[in-house]
C-alpha positions in Angstrom: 90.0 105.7 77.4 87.0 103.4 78.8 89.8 100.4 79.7 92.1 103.7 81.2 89.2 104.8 83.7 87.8 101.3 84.6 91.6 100.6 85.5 92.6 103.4 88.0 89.5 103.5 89.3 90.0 99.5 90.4 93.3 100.3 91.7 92.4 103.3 93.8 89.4 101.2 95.1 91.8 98.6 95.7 94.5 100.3 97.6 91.4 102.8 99.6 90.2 99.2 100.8 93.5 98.4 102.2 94.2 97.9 106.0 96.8 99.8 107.5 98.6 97.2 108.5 98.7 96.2 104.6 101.1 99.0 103.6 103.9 97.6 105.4 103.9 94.2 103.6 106.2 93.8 100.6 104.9 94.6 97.0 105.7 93.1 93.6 108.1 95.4 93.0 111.6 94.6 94.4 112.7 96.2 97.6 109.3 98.0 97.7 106.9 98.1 100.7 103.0 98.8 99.5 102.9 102.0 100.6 106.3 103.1 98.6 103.9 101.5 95.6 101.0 103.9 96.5 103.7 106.7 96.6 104.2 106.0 93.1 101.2 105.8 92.6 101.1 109.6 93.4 104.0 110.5 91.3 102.0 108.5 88.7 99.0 110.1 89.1 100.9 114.3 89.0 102.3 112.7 85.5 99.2 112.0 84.0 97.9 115.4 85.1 101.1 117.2 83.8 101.2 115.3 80.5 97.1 116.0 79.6 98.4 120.0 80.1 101.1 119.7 78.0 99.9 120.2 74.6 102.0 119.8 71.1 101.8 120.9 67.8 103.7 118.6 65.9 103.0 114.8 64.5 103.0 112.0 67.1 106.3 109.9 67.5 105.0 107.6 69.8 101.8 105.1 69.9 100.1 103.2 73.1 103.1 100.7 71.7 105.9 102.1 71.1 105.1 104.8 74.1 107.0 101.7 75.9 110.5 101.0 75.5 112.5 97.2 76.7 114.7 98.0 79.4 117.0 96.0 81.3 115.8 94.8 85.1 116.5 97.7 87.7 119.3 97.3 90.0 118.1 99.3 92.8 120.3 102.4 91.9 118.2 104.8 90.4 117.8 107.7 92.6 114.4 108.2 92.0 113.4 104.5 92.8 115.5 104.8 95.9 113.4 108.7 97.1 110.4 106.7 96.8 110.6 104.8 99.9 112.1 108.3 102.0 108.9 109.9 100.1 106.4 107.2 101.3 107.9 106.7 104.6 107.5 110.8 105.4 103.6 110.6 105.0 103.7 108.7 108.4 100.2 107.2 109.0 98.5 105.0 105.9 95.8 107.3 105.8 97.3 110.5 104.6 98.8 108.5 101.6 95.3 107.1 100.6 94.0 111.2 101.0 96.6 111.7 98.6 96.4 109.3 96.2 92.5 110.0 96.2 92.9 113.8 95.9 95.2 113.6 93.3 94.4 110.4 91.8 90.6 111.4 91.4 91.6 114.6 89.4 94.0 112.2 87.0 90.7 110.3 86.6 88.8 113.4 85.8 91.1 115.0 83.6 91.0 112.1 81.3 87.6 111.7 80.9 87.5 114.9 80.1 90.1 115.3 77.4 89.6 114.8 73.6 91.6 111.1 72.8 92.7 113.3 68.9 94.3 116.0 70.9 97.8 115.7 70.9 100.3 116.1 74.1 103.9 115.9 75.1 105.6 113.8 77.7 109.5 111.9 77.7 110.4 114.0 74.6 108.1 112.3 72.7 104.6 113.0 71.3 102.0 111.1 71.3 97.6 111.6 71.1 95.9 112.0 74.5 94.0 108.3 73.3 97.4 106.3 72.9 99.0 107.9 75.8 95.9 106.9 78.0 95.9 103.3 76.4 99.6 102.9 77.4 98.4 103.7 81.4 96.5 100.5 81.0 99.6 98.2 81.2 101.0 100.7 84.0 98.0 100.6 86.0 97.2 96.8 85.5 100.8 95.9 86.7 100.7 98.1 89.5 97.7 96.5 91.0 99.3 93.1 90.4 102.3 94.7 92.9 99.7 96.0 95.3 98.4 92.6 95.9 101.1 90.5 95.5 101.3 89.4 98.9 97.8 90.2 99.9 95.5 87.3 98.6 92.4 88.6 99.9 92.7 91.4 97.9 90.7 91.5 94.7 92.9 91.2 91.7 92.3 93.2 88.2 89.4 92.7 85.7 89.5 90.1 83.9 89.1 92.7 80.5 92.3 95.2 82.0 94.2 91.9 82.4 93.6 90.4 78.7 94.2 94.4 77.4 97.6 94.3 79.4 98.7 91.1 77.9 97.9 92.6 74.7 99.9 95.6 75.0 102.8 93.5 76.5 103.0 91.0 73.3 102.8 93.9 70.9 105.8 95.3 73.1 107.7 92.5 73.1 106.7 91.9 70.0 105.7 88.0 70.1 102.7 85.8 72.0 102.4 84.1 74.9 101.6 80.5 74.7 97.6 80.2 75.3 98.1 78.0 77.9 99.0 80.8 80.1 96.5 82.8 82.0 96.5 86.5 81.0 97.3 87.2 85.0 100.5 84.7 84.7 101.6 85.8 81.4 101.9 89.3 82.9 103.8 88.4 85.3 106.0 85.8 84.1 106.4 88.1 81.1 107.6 91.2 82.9 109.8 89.2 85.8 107.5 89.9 88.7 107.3 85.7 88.9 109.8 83.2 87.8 107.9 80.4 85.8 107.7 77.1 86.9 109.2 73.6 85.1 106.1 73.2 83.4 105.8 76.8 82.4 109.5 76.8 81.2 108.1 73.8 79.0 105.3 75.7 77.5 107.2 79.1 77.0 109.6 77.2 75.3 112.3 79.1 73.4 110.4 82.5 74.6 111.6 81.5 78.5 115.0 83.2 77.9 114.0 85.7 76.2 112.4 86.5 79.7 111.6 89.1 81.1 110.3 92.1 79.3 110.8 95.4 81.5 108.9 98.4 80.4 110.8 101.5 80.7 
């Protein structure tokens, strides 16, 4: 819950500190302008809060693991991935999405600090404790700040400790390692398609390179 806190509140520092100018420059997430990422961001944000008041009664079916499922690559036609941008584009001036995210992304924040990690919630038909659910945010929130500053390289990237718990998630996911050689940083992203590896990284992923990448779904 610790790793879930320090997290989003790095990535709502990070996108509060954006310029304006920032939010129309592309994001690590294909055919996604920053602020349709913050947008998400939002959406993000209501789901935590709807999930922490959605309590359930019977045994958990999910963990912080298998909360994630492999999907294949998005091709651009979901219609919710395709509101985003009409969503994001309706807020108009940069600062009314960070008041947004803030407002709404502040109360996430609080709500899990102040719920009890044994408790058990629903969320995606599945059931899961309030702890594994907000363990599973790390990977979503530790990706997501990887998108915000994709193209921005003065912008600060994620702690070093979110990074190396994201890469652990990811492996137990995928179920298999990345080679040490790789940087937590680049193993996220190779791993999950936001980069394509180079020659030499294609050498040290061996074998693993085609089982690239690993979309979480």
């Amino acid at each position: 819950m610790e790793l879930f806190s320090r997290s989003w509140t790095a990535l709502r520092t990070a996108v509060a500190e954006l310029p304006d100018a920032d939010f129309a420059r592309p994001s690590g997430c294909s055919g996604w302008l920053v602020r349709d990422l913050v947008c998400h961001l939002v959406t993000d944000a209501q789901d935590v809060l709807i999930t922490l008041v959605t309590p359930a009664d019977t045994e958990p079916t999910v963990d912080a693991v298998t909360y994630w499922k492999l999907v294949e690559p998005p091709t651009g036609e979901d219609p919710l991935d395709a509101l985003t941008p009409r969503l994001a584009a309706a807020y108009g001036e940069p600062r009314w999405l960070k008041f947004h995210l803030d407002d709404v992304g502040s109360a996430a924040g609080r709500a899990a600090e102040l719920a009890d990690p044994a408790a058990r919630v629903g969320t995606r038909d599945e059931v899961l404790t309030v702890g594994d659910y907000l363990s599973a945010y790390v990977v979503e929130w530790t990706l997501h700040h990887l998108d915000l500053i994709a193209h921005l390289p003065a912008a600060a990237d994620p702690s070093a400790e979110t990074l190396a718990a994201a890469r652990a998630s990811l492996e137990k996911i995928a179920g298999t390692a990345f080679p040490a050689a790789l940087s937590d940083k680049d193993a996220l992203l190779i791993g999950t398609g936001r980069r394509t590896p180079t020659d030499a990284e294609k050498a040290v992923l061996g074998d693993l390179a085609s089982e690239l990448p690993f979309v979480l779904g």
